[in-house]
N, C-alpha and C positions, 0 to 999 in steps of 0.2 A: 175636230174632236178626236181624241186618242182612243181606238176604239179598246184596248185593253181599260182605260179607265171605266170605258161601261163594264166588260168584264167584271172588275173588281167591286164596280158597285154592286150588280147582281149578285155577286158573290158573298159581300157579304150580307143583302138583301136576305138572302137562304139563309148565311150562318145566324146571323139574329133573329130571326124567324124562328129555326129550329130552338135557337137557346130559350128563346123568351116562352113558344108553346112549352119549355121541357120544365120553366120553373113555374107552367099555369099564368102567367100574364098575357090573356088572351085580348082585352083591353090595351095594352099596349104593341102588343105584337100587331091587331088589327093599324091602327096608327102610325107603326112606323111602316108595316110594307104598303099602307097606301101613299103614304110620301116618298116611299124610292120607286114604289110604281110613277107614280108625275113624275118623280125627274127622271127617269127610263124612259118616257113617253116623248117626254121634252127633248130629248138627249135623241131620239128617234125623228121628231119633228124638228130639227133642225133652232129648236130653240132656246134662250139664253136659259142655262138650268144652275150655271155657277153658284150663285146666290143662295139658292132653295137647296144645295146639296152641302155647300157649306153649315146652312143654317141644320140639315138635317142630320148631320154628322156631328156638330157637336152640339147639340141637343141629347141625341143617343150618349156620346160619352156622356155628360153632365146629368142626366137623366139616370143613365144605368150604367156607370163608373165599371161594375162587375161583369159586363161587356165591353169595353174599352180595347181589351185584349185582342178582338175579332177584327178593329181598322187596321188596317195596314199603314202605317208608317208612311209608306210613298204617297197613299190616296192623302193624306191627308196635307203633302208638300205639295201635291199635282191640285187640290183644290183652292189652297193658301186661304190666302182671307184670315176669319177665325178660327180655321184649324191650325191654322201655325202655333197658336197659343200653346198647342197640345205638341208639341216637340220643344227636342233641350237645344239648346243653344248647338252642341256638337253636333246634333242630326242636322239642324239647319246646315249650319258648314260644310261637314260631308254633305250634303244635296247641291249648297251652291257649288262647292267642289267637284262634284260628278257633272253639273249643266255646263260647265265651265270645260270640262273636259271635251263633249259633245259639241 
């Protein structure tokens, strides 16, 4: 596991957190940090969490589009699956282009 891709989830675990308490959606905020809690947990226990972090990635964008802004572009090529839907054609290229380099 990449341990920056924990990073980035925790990270944006906070930003969505603070956004969602700052618009009063405490019902949702409870919900999504208990879902990147598991897969923080899982991601700690050495367990498969790909799946449920996908699923909880773009849940939040399709859920709450006006957060969208807070995923980072990479997490969501490092997760693939259904978050690729959520990049352009060119971002894809540029990423296969950067692994390609590596």
């Amino acid at each position: 596991m990449n341990p920056s891709l924990r990073t980035t989830l925790e990270t944006l675990q906070s930003q969505v957190q603070q956004a969602l308490d700052a618009m009063d959606s405490s019902e949702a905020a409870v919900i999504i940090n208990d879902r990147f809690t598991l897969i923080l947990e899982m991601i700690d226990n050495g367990e498969e969490y790909n799946h449920l972090a996908q699923d909880a990635v773009s849940n939040l964008i399709s859920m709450h589009p006006n957060l969208s802004h807070l995923v980072p572009r990479l997490l969501l090529w490092q997760l693939g699956g259904t978050c690729l839907h959520y990049l352009s054609d060119e971002e894809m290229e540029q990423f296969c282009a950067d692994n390609e380099l590596h």
